[in-house]
N, CA, C and O atoms as a GROMACS GRO file, in nm:
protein
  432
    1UNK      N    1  11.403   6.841   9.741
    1UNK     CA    2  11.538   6.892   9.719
    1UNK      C    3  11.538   7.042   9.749
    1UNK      O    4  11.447   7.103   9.693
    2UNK      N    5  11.613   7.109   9.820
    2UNK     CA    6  11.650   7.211   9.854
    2UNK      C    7  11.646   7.273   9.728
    2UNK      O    8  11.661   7.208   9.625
    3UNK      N    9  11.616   7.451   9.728
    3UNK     CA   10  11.585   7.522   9.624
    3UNK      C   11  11.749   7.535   9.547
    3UNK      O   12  11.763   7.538   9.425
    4UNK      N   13  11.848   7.540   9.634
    4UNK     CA   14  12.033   7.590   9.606
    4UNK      C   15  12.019   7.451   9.526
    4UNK      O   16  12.000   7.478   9.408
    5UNK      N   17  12.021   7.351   9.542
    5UNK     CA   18  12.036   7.238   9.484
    5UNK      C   19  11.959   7.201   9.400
    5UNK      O   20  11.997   7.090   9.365
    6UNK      N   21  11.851   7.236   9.335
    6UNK     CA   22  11.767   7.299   9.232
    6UNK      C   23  11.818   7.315   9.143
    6UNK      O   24  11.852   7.237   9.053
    7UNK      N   25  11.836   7.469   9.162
    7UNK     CA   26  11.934   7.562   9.086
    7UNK      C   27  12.098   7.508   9.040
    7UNK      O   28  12.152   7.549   8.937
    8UNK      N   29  12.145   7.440   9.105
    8UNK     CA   30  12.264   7.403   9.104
    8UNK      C   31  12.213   7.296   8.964
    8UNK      O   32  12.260   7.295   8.850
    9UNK      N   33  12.140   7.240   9.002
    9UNK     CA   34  12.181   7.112   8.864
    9UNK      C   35  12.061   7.162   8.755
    9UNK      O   36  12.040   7.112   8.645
   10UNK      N   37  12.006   7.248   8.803
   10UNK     CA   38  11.939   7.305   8.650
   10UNK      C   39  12.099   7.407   8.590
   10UNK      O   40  12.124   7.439   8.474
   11UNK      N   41  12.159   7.427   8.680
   11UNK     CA   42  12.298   7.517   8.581
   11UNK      C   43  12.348   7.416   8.512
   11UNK      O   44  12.353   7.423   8.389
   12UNK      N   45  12.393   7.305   8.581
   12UNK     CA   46  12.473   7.195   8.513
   12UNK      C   47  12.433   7.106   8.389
   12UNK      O   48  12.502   7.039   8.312
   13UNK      N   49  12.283   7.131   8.397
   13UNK     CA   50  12.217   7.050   8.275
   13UNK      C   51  12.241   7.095   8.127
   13UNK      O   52  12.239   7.218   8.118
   14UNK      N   53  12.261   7.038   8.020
   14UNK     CA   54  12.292   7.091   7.910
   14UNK      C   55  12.177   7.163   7.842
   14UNK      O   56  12.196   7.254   7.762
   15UNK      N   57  12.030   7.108   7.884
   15UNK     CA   58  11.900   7.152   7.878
   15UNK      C   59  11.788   7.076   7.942
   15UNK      O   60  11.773   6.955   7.963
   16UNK      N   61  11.713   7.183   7.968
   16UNK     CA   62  11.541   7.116   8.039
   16UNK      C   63  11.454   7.080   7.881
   16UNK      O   64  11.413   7.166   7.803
   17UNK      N   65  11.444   6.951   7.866
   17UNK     CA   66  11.346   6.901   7.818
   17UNK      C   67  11.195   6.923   7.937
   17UNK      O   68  11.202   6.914   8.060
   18UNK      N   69  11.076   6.952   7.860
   18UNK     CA   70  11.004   7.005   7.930
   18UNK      C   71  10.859   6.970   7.817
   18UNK      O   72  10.826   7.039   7.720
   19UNK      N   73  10.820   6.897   7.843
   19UNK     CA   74  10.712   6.824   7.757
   19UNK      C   75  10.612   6.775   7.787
   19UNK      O   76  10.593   6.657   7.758
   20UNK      N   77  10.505   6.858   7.864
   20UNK     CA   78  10.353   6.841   7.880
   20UNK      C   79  10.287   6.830   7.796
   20UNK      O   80  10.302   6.871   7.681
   21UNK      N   81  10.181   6.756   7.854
   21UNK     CA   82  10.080   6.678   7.747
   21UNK      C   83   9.941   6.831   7.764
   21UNK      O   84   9.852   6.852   7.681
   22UNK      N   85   9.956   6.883   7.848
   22UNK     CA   86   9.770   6.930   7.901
   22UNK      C   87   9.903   7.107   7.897
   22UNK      O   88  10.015   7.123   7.945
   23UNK      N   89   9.815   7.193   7.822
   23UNK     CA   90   9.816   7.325   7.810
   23UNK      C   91   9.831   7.366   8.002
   23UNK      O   92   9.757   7.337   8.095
   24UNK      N   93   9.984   7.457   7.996
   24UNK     CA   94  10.009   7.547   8.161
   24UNK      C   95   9.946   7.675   8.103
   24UNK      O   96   9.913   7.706   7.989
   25UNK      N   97   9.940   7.761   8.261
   25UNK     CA   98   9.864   7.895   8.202
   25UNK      C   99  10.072   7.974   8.203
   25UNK      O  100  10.125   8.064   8.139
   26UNK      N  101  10.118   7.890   8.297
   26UNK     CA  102  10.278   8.006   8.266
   26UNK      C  103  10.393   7.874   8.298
   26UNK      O  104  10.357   7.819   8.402
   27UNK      N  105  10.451   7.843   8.271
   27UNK     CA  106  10.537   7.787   8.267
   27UNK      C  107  10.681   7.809   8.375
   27UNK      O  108  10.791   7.816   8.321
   28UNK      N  109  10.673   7.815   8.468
   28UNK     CA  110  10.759   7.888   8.563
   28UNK      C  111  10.923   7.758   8.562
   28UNK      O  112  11.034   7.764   8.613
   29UNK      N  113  10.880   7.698   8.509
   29UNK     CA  114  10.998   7.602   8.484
   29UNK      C  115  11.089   7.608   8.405
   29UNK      O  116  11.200   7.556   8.416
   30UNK      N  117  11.033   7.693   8.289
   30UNK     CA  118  11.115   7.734   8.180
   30UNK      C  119  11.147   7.819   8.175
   30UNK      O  120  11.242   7.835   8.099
   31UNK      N  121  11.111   7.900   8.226
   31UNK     CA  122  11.169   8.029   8.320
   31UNK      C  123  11.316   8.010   8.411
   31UNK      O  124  11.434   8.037   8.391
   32UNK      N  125  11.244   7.954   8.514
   32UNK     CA  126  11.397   7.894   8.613
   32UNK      C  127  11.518   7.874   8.552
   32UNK      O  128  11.629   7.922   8.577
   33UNK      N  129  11.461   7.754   8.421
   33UNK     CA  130  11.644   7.722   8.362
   33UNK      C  131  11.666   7.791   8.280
   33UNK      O  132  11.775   7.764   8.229
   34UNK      N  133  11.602   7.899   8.220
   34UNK     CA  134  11.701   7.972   8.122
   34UNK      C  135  11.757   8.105   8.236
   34UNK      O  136  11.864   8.166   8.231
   35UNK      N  137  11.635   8.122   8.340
   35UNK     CA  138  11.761   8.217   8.443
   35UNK      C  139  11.916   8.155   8.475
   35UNK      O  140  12.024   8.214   8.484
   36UNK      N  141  11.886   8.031   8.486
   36UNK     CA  142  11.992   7.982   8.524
   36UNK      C  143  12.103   7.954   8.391
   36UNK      O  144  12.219   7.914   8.409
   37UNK      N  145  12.054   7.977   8.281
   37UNK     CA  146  12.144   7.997   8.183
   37UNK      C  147  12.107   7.844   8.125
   37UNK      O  148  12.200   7.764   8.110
   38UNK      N  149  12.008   7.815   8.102
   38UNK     CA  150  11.980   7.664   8.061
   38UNK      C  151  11.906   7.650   7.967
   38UNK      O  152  11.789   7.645   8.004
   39UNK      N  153  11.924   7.636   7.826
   39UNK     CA  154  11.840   7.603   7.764
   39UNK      C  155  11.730   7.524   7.751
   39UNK      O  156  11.724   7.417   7.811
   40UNK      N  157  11.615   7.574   7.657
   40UNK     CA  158  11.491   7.492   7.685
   40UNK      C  159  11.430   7.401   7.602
   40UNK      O  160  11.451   7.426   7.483
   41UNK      N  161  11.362   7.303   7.622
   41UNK     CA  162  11.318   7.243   7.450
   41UNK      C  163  11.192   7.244   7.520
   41UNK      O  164  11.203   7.224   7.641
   42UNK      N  165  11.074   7.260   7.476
   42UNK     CA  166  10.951   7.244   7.531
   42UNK      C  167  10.808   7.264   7.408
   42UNK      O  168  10.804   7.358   7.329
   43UNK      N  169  10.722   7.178   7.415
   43UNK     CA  170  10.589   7.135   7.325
   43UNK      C  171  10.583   7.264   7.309
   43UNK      O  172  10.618   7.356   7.383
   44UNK      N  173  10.508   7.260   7.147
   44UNK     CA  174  10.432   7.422   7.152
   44UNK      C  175  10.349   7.393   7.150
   44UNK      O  176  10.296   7.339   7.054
   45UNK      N  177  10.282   7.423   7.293
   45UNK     CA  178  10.166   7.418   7.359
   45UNK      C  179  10.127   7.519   7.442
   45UNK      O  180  10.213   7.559   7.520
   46UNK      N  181  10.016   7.572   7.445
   46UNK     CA  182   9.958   7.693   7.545
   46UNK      C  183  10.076   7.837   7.557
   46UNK      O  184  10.107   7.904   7.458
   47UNK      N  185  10.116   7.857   7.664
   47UNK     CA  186  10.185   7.967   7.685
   47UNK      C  187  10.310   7.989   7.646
   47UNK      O  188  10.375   8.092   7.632
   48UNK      N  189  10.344   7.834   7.624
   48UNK     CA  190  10.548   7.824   7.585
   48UNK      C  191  10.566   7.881   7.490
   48UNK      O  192  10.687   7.901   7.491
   49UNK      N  193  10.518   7.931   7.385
   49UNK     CA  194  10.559   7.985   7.269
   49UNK      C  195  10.631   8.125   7.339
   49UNK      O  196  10.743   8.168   7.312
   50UNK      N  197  10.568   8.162   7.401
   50UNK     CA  198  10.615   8.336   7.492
   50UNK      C  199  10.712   8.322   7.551
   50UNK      O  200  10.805   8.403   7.541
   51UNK      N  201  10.718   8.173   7.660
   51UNK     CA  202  10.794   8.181   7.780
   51UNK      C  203  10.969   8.156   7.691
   51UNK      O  204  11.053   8.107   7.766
   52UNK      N  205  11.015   8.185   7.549
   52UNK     CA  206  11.114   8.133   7.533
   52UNK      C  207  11.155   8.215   7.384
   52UNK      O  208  11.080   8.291   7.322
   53UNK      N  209  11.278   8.182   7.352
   53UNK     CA  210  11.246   8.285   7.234
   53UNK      C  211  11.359   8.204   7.149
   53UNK      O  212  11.479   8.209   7.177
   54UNK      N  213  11.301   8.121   7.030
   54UNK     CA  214  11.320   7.981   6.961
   54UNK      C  215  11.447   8.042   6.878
   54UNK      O  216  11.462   8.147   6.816
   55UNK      N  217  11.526   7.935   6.905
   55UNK     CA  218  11.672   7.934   6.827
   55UNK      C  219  11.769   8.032   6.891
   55UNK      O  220  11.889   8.034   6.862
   56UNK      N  221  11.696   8.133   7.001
   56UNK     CA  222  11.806   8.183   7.089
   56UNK      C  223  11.814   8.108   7.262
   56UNK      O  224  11.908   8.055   7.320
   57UNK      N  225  11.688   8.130   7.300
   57UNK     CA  226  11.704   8.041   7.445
   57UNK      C  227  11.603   7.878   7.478
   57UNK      O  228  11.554   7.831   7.581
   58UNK      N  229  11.608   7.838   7.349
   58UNK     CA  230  11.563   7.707   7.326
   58UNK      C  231  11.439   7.681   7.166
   58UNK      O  232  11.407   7.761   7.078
   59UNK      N  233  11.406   7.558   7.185
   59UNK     CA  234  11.345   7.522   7.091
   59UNK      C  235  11.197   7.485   7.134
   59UNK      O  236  11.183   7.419   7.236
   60UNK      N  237  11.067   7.532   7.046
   60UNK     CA  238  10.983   7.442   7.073
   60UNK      C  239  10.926   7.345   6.936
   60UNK      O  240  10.909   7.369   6.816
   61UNK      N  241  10.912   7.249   7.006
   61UNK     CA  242  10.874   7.102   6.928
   61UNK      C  243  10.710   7.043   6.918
   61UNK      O  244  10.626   7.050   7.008
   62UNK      N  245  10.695   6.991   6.796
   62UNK     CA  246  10.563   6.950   6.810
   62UNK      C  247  10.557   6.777   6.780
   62UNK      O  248  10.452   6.715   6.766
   63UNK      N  249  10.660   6.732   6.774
   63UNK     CA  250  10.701   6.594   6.766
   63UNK      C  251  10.796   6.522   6.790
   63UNK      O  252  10.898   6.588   6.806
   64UNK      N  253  10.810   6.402   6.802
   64UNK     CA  254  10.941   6.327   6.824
   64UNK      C  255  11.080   6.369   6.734
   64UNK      O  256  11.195   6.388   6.772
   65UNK      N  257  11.015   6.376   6.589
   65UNK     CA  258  11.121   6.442   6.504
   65UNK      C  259  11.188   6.567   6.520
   65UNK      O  260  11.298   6.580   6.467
   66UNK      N  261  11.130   6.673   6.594
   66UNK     CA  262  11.142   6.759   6.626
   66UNK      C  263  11.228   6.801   6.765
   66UNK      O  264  11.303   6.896   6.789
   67UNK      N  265  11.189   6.701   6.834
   67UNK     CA  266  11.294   6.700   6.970
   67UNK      C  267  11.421   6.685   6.906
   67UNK      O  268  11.506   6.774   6.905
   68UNK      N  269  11.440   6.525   6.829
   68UNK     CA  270  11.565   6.510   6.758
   68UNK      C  271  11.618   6.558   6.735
   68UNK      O  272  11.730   6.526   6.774
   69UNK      N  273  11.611   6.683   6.654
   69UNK     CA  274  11.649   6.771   6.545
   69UNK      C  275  11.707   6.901   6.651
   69UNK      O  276  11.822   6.945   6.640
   70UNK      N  277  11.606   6.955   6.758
   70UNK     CA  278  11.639   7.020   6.842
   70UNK      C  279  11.742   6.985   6.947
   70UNK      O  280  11.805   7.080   6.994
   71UNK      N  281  11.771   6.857   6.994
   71UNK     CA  282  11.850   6.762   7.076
   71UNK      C  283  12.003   6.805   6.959
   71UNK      O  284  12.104   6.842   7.018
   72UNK      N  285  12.006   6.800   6.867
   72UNK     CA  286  12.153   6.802   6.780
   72UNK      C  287  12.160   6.950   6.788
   72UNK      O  288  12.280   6.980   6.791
   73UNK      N  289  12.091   7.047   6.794
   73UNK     CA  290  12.138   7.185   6.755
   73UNK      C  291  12.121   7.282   6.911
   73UNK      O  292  12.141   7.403   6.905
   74UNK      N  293  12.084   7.218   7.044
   74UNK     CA  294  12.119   7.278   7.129
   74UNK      C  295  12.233   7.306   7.208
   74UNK      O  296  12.224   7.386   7.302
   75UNK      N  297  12.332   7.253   7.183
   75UNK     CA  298  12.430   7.316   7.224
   75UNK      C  299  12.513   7.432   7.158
   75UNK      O  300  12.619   7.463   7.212
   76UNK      N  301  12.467   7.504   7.033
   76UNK     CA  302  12.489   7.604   6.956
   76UNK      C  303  12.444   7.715   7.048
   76UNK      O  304  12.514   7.813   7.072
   77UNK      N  305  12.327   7.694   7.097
   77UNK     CA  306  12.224   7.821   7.206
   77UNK      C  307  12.406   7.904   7.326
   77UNK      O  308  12.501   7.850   7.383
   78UNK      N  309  12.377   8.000   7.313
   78UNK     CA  310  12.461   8.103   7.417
   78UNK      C  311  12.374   8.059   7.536
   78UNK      O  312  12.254   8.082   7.517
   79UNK      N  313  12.410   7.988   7.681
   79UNK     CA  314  12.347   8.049   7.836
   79UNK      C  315  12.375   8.158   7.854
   79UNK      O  316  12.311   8.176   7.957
   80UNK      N  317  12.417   8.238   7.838
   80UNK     CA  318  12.454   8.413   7.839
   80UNK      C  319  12.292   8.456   7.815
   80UNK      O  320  12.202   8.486   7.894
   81UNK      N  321  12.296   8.446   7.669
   81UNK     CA  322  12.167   8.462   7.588
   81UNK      C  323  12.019   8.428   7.681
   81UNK      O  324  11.930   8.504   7.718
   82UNK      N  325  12.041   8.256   7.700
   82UNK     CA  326  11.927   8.219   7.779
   82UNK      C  327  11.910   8.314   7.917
   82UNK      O  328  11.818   8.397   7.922
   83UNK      N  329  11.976   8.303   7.996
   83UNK     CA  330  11.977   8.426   8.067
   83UNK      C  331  11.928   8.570   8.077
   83UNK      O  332  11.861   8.617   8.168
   84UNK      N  333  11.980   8.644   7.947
   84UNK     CA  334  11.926   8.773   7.915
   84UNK      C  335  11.735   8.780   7.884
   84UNK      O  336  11.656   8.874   7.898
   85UNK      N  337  11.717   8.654   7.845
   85UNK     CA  338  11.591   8.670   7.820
   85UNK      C  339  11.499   8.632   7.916
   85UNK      O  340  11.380   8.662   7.906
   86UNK      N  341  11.564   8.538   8.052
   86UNK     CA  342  11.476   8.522   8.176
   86UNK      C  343  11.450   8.621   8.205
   86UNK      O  344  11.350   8.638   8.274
   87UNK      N  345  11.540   8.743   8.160
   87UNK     CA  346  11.497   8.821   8.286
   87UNK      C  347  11.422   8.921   8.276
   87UNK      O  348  11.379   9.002   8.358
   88UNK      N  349  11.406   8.902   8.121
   88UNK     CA  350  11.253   8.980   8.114
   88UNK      C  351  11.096   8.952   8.179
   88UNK      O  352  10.991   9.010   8.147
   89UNK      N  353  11.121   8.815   8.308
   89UNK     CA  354  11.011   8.743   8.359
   89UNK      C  355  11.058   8.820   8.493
   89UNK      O  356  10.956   8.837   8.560
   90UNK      N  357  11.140   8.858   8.541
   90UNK     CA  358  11.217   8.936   8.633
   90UNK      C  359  11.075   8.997   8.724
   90UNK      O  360  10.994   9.071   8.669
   91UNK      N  361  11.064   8.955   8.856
   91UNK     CA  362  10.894   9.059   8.921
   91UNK      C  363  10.908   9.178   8.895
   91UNK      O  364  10.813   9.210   8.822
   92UNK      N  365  10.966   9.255   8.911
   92UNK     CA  366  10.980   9.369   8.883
   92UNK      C  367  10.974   9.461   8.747
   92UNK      O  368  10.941   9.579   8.737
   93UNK      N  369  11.023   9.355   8.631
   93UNK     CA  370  11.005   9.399   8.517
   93UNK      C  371  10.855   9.356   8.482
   93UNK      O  372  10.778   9.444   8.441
   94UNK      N  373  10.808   9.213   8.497
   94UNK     CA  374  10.692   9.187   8.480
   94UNK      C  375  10.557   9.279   8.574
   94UNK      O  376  10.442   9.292   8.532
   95UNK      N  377  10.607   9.331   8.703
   95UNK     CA  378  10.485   9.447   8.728
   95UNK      C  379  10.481   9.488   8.695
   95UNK      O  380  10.366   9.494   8.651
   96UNK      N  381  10.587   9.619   8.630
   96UNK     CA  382  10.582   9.744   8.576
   96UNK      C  383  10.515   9.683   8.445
   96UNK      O  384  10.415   9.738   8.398
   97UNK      N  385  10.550   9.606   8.406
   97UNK     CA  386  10.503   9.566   8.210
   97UNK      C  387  10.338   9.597   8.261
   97UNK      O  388  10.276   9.694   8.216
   98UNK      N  389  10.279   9.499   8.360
   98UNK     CA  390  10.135   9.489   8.397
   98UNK      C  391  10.107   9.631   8.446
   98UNK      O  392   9.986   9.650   8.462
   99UNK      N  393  10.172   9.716   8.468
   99UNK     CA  394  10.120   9.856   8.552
   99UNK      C  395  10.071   9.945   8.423
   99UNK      O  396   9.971  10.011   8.397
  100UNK      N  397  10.220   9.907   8.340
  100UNK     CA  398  10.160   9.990   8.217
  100UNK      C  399  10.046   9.982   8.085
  100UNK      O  400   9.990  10.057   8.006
  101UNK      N  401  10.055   9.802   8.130
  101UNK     CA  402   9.897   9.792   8.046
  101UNK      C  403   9.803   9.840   8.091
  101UNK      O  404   9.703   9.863   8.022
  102UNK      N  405   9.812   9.866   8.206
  102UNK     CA  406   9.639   9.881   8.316
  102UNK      C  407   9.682  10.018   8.284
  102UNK      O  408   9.600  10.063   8.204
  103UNK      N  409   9.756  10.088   8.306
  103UNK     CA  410   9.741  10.304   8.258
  103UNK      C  411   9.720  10.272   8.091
  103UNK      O  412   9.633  10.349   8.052
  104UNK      N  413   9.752  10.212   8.015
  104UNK     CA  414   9.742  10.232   7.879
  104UNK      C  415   9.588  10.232   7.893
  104UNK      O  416   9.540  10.343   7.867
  105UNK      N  417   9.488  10.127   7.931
  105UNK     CA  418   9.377  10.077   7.925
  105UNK      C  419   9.296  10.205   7.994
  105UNK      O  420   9.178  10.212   7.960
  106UNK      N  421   9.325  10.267   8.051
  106UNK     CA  422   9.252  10.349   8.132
  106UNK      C  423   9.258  10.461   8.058
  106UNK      O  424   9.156  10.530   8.072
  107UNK      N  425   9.350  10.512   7.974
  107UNK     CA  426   9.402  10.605   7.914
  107UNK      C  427   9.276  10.632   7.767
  107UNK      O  428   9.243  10.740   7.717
  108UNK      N  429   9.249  10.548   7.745
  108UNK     CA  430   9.217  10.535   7.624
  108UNK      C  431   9.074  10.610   7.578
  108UNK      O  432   9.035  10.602   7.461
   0.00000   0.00000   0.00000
């Protein structure tokens, strides 16, 4: 599927359920739909705890009960919100973040 058409129905989705079994090192998926203003529900597993920021641009779950529970209270989430916080994954914001750890580290 074309990347426009991607994007197009990750906008339209009410949320990315996103539920791996095996630890990602970054999650670039959960990224995508909250740029796109999409909320997220995803395992807390490995890196997702970071890639999202719980009860504003999604939920993470550690069980079936937990999806449930998250499934009834996601449409409360702002996409405005989800949005504001993709874009702290933004390349540009994320080099500079990495430029300034590496001068902090050197600094020291």
């Amino acid at each position: 599927m074309p990347q426009p058409a991607v994007a197009h129905q990750m906008q339209a989705a009410r949320a990315l359920i996103f539920t791996p079994q095996k630890e990602e090192a970054f999650g670039q998926t959960i990224i995508e739909a909250q740029a796109c203003g999409t909320p997220v529900i995803v395992n807390d597993l490995g890196a997702n705890r970071e890639l999202l920021s719980v009860g504003v641009s999604g939920y993470l779950i550690k069980d079936k009960a937990e999806l449930v529970d998250s499934l009834t209270k996601i449409a409360q989430l702002s996409r405005v919100d989800c949005r504001r916080f993709a874009e702290d994954f933004d390349v540009h914001t994320m080099a500079a973040s990495y430029e300034n750890l590496y001068l902090s580290l050197l600094h020291r």
